[in-house]
ChimeraX commands (.cxc) that place a marker at each C-alpha (Angstrom):
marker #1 position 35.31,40.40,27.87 radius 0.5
marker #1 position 39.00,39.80,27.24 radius 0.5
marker #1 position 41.21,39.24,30.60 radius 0.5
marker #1 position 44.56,39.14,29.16 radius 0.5
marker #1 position 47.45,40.02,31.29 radius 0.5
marker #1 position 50.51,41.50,30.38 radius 0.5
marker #1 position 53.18,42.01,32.90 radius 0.5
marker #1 position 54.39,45.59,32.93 radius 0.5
marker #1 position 58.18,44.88,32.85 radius 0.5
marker #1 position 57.35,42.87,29.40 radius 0.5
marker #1 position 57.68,43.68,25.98 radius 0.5
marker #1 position 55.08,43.78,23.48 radius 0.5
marker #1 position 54.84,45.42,20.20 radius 0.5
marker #1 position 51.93,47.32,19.45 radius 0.5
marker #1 position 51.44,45.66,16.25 radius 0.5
marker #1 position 51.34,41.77,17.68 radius 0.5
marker #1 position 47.63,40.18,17.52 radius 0.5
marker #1 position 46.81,39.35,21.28 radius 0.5
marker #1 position 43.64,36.73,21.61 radius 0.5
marker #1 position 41.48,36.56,24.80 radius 0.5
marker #1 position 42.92,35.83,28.29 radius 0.5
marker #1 position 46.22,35.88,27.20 radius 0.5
marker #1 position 48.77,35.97,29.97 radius 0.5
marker #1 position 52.41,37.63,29.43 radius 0.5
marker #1 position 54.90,37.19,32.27 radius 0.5
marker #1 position 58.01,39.52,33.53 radius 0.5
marker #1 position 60.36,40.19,30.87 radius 0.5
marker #1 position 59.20,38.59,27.80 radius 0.5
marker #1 position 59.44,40.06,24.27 radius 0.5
marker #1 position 56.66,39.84,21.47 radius 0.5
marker #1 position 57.72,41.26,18.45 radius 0.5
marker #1 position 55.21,42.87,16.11 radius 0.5
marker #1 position 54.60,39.94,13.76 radius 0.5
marker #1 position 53.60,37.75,16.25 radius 0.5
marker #1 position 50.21,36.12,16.71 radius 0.5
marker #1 position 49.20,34.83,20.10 radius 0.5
marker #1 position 46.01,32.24,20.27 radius 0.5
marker #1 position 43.14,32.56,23.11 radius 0.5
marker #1 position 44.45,31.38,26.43 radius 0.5
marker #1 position 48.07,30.85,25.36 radius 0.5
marker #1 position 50.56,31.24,28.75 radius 0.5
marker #1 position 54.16,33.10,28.33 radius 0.5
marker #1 position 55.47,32.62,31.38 radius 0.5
marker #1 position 58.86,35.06,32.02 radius 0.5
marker #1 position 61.59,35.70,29.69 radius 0.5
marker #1 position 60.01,34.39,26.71 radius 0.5
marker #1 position 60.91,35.70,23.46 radius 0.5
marker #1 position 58.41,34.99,20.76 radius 0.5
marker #1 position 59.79,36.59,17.31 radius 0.5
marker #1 position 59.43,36.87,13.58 radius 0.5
marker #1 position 56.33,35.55,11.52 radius 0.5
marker #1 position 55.38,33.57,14.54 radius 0.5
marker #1 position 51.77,32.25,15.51 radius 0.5
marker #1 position 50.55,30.22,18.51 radius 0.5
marker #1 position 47.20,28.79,18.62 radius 0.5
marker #1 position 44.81,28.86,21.45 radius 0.5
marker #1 position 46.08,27.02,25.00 radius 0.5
marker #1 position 49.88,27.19,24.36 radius 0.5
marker #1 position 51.96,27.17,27.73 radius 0.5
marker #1 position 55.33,28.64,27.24 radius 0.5
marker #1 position 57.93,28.20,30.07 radius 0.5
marker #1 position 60.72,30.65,30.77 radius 0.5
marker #1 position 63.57,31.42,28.48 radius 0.5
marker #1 position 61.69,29.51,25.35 radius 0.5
marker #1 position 62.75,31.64,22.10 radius 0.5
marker #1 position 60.02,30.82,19.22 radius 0.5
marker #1 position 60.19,32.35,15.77 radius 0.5
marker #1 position 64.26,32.98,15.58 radius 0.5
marker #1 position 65.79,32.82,12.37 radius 0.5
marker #1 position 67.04,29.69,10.99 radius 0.5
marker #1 position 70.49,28.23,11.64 radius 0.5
marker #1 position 71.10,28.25,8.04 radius 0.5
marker #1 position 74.25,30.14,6.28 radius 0.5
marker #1 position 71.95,30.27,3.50 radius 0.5
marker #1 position 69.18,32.59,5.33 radius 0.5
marker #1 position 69.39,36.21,4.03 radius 0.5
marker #1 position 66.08,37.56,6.35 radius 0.5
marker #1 position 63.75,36.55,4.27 radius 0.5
marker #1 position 60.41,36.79,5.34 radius 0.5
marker #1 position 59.61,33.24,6.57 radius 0.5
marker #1 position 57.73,31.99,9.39 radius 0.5
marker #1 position 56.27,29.46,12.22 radius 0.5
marker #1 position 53.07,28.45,12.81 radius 0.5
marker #1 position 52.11,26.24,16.20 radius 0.5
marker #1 position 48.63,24.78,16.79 radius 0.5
marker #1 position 46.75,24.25,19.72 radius 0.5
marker #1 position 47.09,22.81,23.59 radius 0.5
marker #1 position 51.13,22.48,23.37 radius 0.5
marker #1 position 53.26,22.45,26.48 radius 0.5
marker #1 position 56.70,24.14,25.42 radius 0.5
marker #1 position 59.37,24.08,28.25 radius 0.5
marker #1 position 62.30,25.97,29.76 radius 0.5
marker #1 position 65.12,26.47,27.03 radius 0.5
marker #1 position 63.15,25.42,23.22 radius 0.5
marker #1 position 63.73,26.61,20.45 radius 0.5
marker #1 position 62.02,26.67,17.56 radius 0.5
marker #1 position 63.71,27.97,13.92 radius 0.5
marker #1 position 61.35,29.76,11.31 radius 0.5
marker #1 position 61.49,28.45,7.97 radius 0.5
marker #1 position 63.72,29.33,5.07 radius 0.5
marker #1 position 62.67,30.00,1.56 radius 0.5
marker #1 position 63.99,26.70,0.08 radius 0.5
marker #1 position 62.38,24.67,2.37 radius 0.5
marker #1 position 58.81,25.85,1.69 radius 0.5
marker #1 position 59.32,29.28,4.06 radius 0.5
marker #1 position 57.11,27.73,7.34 radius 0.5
marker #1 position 58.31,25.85,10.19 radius 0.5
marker #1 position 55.10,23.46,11.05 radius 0.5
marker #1 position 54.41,22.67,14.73 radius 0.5
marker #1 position 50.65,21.35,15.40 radius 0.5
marker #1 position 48.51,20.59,18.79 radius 0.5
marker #1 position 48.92,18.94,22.47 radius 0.5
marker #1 position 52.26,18.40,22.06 radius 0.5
marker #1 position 55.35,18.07,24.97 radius 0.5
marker #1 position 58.32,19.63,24.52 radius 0.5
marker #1 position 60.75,19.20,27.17 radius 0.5
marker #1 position 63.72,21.25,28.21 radius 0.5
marker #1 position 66.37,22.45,25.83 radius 0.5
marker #1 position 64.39,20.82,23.04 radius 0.5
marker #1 position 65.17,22.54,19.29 radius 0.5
marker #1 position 63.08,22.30,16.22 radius 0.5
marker #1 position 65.00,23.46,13.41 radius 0.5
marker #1 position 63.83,25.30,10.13 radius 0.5
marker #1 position 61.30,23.53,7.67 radius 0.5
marker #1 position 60.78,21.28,10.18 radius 0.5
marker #1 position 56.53,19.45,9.95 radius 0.5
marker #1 position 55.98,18.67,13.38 radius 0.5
marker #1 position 52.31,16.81,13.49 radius 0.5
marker #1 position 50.27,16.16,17.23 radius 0.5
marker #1 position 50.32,14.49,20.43 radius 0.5
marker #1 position 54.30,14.03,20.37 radius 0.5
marker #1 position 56.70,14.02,23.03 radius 0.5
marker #1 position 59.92,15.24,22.67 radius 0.5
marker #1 position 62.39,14.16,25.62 radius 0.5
marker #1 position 64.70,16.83,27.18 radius 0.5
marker #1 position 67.51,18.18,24.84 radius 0.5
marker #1 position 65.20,15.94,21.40 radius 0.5
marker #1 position 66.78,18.02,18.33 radius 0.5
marker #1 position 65.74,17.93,14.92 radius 0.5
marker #1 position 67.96,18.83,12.22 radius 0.5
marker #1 position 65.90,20.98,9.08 radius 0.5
marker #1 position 63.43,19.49,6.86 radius 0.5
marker #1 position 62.41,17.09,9.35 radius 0.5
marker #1 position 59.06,15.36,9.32 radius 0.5
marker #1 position 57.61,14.07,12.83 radius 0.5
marker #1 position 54.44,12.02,12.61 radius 0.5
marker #1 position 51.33,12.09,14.98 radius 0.5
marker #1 position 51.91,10.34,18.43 radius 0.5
marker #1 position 55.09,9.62,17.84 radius 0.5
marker #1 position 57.95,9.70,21.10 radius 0.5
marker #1 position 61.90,11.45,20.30 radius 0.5
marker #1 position 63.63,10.37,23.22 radius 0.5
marker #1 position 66.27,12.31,25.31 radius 0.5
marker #1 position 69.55,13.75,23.75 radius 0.5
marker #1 position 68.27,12.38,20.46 radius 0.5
marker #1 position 69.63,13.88,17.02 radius 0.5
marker #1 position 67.16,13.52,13.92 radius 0.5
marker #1 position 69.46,14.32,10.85 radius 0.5
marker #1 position 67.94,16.97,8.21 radius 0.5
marker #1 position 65.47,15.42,5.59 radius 0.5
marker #1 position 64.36,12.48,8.25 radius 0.5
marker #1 position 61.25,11.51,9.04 radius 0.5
marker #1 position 59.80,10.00,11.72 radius 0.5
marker #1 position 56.74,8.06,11.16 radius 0.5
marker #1 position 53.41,7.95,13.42 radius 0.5
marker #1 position 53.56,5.96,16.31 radius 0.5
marker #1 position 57.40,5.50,16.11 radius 0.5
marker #1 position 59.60,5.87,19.63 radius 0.5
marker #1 position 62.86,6.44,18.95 radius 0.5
marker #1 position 64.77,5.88,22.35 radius 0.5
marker #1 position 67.51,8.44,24.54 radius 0.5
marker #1 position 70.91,9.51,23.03 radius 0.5
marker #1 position 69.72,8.13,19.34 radius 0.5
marker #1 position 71.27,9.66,15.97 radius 0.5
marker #1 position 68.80,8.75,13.87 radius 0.5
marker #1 position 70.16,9.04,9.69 radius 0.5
marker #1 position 67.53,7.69,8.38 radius 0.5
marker #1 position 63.59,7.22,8.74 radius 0.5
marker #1 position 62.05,5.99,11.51 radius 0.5
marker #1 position 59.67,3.09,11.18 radius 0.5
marker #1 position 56.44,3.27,12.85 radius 0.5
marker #1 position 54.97,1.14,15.42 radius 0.5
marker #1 position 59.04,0.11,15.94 radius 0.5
marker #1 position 61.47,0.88,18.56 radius 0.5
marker #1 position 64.80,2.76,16.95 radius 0.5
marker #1 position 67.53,3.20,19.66 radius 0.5
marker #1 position 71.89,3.80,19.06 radius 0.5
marker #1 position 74.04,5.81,18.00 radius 0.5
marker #1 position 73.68,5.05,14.78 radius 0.5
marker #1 position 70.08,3.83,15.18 radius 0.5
marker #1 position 69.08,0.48,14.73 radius 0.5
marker #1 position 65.39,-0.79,14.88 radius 0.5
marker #1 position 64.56,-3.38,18.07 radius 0.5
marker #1 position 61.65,-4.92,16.98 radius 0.5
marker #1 position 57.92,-3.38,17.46 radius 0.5
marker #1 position 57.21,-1.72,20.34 radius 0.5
marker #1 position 54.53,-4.30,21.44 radius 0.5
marker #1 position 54.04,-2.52,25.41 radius 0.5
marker #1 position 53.55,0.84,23.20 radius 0.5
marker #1 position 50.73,-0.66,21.47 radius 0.5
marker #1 position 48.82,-2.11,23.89 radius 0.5
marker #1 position 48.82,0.91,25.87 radius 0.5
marker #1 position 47.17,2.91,23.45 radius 0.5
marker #1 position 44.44,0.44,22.93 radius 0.5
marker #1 position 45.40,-1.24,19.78 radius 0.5
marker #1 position 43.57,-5.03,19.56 radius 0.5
marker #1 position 45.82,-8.13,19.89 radius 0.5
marker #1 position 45.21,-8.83,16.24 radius 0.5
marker #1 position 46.57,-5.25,14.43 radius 0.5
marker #1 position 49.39,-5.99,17.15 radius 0.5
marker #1 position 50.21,-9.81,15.80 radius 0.5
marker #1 position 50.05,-8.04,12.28 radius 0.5
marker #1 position 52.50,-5.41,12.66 radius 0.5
marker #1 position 55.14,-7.57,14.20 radius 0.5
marker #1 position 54.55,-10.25,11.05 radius 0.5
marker #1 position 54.95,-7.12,8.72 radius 0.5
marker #1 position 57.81,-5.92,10.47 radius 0.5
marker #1 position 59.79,-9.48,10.61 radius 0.5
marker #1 position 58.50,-10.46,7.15 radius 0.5
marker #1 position 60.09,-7.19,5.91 radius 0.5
marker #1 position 63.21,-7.21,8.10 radius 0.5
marker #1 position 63.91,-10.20,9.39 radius 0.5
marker #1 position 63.17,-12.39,6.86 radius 0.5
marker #1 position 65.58,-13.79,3.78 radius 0.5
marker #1 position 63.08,-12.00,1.22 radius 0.5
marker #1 position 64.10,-9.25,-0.30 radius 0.5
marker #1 position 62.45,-6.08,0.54 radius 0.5
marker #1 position 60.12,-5.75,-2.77 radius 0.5
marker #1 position 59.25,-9.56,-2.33 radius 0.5
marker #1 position 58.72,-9.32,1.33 radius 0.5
marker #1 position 56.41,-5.99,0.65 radius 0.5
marker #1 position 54.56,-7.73,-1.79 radius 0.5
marker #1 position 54.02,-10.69,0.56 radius 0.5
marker #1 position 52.59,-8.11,3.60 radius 0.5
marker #1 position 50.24,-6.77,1.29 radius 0.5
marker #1 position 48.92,-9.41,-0.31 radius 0.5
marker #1 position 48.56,-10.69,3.64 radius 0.5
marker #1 position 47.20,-8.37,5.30 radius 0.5
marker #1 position 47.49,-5.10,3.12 radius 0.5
marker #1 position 43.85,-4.34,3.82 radius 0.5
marker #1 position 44.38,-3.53,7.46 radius 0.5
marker #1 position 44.98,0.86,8.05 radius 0.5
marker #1 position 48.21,-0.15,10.07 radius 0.5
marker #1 position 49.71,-2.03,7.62 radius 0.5
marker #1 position 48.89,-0.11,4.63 radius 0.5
marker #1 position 50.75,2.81,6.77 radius 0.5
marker #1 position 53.81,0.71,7.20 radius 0.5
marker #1 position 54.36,-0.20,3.65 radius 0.5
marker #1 position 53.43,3.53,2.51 radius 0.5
marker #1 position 55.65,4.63,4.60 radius 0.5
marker #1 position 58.75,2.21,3.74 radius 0.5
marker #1 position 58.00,2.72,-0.18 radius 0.5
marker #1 position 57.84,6.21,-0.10 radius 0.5
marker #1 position 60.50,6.49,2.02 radius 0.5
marker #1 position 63.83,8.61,0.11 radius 0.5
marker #1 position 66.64,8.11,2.49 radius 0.5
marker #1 position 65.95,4.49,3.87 radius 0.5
marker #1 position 64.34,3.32,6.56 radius 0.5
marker #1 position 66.23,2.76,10.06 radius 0.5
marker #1 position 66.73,-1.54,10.22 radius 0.5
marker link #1:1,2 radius 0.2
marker link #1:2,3 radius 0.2
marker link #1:3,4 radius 0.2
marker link #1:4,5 radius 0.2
marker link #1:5,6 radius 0.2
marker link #1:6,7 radius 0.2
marker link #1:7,8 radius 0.2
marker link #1:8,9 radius 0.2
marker link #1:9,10 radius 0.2
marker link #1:10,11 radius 0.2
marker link #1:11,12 radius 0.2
marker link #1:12,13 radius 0.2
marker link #1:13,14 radius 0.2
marker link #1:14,15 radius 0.2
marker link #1:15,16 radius 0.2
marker link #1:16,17 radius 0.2
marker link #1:17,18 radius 0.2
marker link #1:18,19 radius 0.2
marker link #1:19,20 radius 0.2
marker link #1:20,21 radius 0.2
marker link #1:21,22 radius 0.2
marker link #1:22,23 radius 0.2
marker link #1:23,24 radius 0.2
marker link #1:24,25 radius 0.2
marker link #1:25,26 radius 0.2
marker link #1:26,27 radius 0.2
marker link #1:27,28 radius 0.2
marker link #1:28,29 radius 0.2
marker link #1:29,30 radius 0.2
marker link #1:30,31 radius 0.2
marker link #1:31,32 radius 0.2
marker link #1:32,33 radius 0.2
marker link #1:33,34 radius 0.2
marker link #1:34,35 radius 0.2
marker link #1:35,36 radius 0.2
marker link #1:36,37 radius 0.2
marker link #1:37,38 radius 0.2
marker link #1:38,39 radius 0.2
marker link #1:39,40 radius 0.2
marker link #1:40,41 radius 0.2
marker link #1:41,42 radius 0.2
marker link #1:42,43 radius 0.2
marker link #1:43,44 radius 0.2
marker link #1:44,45 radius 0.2
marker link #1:45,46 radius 0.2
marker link #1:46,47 radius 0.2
marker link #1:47,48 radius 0.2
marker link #1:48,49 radius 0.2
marker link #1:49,50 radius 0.2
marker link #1:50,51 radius 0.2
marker link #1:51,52 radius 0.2
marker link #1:52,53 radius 0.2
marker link #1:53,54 radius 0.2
marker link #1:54,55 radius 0.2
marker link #1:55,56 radius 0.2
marker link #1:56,57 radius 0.2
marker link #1:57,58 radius 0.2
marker link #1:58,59 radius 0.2
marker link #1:59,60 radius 0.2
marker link #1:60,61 radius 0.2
marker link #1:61,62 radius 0.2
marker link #1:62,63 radius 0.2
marker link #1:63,64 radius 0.2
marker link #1:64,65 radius 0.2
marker link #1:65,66 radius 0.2
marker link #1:66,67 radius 0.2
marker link #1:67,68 radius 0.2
marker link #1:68,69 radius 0.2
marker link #1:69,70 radius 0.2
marker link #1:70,71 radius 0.2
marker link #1:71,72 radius 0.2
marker link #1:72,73 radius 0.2
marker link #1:73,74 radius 0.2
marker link #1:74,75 radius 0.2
marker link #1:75,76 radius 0.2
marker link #1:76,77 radius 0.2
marker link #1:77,78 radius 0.2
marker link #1:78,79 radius 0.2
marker link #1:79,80 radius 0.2
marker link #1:80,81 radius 0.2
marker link #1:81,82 radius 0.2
marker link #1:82,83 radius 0.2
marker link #1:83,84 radius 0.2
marker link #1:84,85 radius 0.2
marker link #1:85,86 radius 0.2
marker link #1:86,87 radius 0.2
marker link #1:87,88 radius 0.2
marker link #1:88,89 radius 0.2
marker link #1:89,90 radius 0.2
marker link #1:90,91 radius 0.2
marker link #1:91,92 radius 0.2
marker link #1:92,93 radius 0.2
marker link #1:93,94 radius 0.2
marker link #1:94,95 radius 0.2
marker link #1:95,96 radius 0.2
marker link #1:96,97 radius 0.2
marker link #1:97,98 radius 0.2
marker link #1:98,99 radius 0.2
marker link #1:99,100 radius 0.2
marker link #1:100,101 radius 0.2
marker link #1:101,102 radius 0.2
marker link #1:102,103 radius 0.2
marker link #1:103,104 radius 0.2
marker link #1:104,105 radius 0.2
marker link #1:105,106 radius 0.2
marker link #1:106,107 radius 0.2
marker link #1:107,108 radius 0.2
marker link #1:108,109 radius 0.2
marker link #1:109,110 radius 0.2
marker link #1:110,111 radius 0.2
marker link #1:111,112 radius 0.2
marker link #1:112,113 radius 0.2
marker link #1:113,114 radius 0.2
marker link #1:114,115 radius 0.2
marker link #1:115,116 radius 0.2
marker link #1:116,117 radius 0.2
marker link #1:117,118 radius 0.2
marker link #1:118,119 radius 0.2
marker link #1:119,120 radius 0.2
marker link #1:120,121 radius 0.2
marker link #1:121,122 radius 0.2
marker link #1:122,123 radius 0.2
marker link #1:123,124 radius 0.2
marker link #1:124,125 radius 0.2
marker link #1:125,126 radius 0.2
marker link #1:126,127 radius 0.2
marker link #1:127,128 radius 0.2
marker link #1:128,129 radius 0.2
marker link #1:129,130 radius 0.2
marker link #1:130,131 radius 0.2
marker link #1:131,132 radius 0.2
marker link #1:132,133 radius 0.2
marker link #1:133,134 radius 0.2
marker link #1:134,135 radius 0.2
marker link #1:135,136 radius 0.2
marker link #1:136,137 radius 0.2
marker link #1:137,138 radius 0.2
marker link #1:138,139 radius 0.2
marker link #1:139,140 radius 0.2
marker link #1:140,141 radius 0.2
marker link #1:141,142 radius 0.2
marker link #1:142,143 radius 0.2
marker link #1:143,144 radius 0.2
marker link #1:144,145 radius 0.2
marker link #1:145,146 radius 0.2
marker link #1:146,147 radius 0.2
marker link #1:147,148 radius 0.2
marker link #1:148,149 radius 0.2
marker link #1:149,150 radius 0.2
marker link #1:150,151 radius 0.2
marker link #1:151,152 radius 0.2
marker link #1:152,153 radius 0.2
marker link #1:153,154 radius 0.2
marker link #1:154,155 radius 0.2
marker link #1:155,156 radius 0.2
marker link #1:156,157 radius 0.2
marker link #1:157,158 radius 0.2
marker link #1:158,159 radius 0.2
marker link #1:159,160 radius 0.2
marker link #1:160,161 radius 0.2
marker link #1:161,162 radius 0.2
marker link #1:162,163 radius 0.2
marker link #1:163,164 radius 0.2
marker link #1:164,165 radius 0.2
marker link #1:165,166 radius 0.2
marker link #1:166,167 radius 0.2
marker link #1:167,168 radius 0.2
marker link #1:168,169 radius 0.2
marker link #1:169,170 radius 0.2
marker link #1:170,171 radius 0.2
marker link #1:171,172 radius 0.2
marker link #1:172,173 radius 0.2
marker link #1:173,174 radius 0.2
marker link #1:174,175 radius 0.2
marker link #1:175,176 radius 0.2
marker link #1:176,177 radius 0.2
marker link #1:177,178 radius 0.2
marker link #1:178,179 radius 0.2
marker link #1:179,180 radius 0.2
marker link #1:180,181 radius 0.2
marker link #1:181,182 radius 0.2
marker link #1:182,183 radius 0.2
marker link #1:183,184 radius 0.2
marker link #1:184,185 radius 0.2
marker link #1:185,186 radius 0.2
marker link #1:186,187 radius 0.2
marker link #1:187,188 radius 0.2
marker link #1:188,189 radius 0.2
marker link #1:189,190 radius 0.2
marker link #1:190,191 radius 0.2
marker link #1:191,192 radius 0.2
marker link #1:192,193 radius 0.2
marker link #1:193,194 radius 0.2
marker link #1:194,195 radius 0.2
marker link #1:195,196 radius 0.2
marker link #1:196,197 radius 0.2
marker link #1:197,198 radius 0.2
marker link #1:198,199 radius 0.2
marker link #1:199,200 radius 0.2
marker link #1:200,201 radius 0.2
marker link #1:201,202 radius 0.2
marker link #1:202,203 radius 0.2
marker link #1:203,204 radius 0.2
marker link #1:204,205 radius 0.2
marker link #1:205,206 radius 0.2
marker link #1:206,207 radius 0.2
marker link #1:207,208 radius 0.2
marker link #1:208,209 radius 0.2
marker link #1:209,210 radius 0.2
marker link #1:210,211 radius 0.2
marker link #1:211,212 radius 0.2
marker link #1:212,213 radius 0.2
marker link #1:213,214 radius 0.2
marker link #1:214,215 radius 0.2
marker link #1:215,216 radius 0.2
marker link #1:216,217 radius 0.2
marker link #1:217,218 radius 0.2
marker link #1:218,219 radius 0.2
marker link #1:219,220 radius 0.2
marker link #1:220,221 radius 0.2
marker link #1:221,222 radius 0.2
marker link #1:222,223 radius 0.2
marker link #1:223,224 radius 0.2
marker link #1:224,225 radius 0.2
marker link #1:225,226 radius 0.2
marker link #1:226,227 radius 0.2
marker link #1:227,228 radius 0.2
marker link #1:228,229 radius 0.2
marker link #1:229,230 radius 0.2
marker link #1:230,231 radius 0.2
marker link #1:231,232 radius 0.2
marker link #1:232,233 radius 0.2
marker link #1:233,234 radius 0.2
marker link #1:234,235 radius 0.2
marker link #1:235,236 radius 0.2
marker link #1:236,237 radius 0.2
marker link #1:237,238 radius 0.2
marker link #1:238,239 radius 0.2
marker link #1:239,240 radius 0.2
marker link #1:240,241 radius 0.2
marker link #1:241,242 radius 0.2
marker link #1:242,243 radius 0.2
marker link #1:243,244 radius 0.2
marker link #1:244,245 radius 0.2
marker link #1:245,246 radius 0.2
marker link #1:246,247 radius 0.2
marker link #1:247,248 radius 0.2
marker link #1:248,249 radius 0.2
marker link #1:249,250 radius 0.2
marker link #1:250,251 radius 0.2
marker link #1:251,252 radius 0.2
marker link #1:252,253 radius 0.2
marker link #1:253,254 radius 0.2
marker link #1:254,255 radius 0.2
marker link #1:255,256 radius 0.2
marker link #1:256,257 radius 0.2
marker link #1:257,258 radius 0.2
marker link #1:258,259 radius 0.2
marker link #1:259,260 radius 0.2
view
C-alpha cells in the first residue's frame, strides 16, 4: 500500500505520475509532466518542472529547480526533457537544464550520484553514476561526465567537454578541453598533474593497473614521442589491459583535445 506524503501547502499537478512512498515537502511545485520514482524525497521549495523524471530513491534538498528550460537563446519551448536515475543526493540550490532539440532533446543524469550546493547541469548534458560534483561544479551544454568521476568546487566544464571515468578535476578549474581519466586536472586553464595514484588505490585498483596507467600517461605526455608514436607504443605495451584500452579510446576519440 502506497504511503506517499504530500504536504498540503505543496503543489502538485494532477497529471504528474507519483510512485510509492513518495514524500513532498512545504511549498514545492510538480508540474504535470513530471515523473517521480518510488521513495524519491522533495524536501521544501522544490520545483520539479517540464518533461522531468526521477527514478526511485532521489533526495531533493530545498530550493533545487529540476526540469527548467535551457539557458539557450536558441530554445523556442520545445518539448524536451530530463531524465535522472536512481539513489542521487541533489542539494540546496541545483539546477538542472532540460535538453534542447539540437542537442538530442534529453538532459541525461544517472544513479547514486552527489550533487552539492549551487551545483548546475546545463542542457544536453550525459551525466553517468557514482559522481561527485563539489559545491557551485557547473557544466556548460553538451557535456559528457563519465562514471566515478570527481568535478571539484567552483569548477567550469566548457560546452562539448567531456570528462572521462575516473577523472578528478580539482576546485576553481576551467576545464576547455577533455579530461583525462585516472589523471588529476587542476587551474584555471586546466593543466593535468600527473595520475591520481592516492585515487586509485583507494578504490581498490592492484599496484600493477596502477604502475600501468602512470607509464601510459608519461609515455603519452611526458615523453619526446609524439602522440601517435607514443599511442602506438602504450598499446603495443600494455594495450590488452581494460584501463589502458580506456585511456587510449578515450584520447583518440577525443574532438577537442585532451587537458595536458
Amino acid at each position: 500500500m502506497s504511503k506517499t506524503s504530500i504536504d498540503p501547502r505543496a503543489i502538485v499537478h494532477p497529471d504528474a505520475k507519483l510512485g510509492e512512498d513518495v514524500v513532498i515537502g512545504p511549498f514545492c511545485v510538480v508540474g504535470s509532466e513530471v515523473s517521480l520514482g518510488d521513495r524519491t524525497r522533495l524536501a521544501a521549495h522544490v520545483v520539479v518542472d517540464g518533461r522531468c523524471s526521477l527514478g526511485p530513491d532521489n533526495v531533493v534538498a530545498p530550493f533545487a529547480s529540476l526540469g527548467g528550460p535551457p539557458q539557450d537563446l536558441k530554445y523556442a519551448g520545445e518539448p524536451t526533457s530530463v531524465t535522472i536515475g536512481a539513489g542521487n543526493r541533489i542539494c540546496e540550490y541545483v539546477t538542472v537544464s532540460r535538453g534542447t532539440v539540437g542537442g538530442g532533446g534529453v538532459t541525461r543524469i544517472g544513479d547514486k550520484n552527489l550533487f552539492m550546493a549551487y551545483a548546475h547541469i546545463a542542457h544536453d548534458a550525459n551525466v553517468g553514476s557514482r559522481i561527485v560534483f563539489a559545491n557551485a561544479a557547473t557544466l556548460a551544454g553538451h557535456v559528457e561526465v563519465g562514471d566515478d568521476s570527481t568535478v571539484g568546487a567552483f569548477s567550469g566544464v566548457h560546452q562539448f567537454c567531456r570528462i572521462a571515468r575516473h577523472a578528478f578535476v580539482g576546485g576553481y578549474s576551467v576545464v576547455t578541453q577533455d579530461a583525462l581519466p585516472w589523471v588529476l586536472t587542476v587551474g584555471n586553464r586546466a593543466v593535468s598533474h600527473g595520475v591520481n595514484v592516492v585515487g586509485l588505490k583507494r578504490k581498490g585498483y592492484p599496484q600493477e593497473t596502477v604502475d600501468a596507467i602512470k607509464r601510459c600517461y608519461l609515455t603519452l605526455f611526458r615523453s619526446k614521442l609524439l602522440l601517435d608514436e607514443a599511442l602506438a607504443k602504450v598499446e603495443a605495451e600494455s594495450g590488452s589491459i581494460p584501463e589502458i584500452r580506456y585511456f587510449l579510446d578515450f584520447v583518440r576519440s577525443s574532438k577537442r583535445g585532451v587537458v595536458r
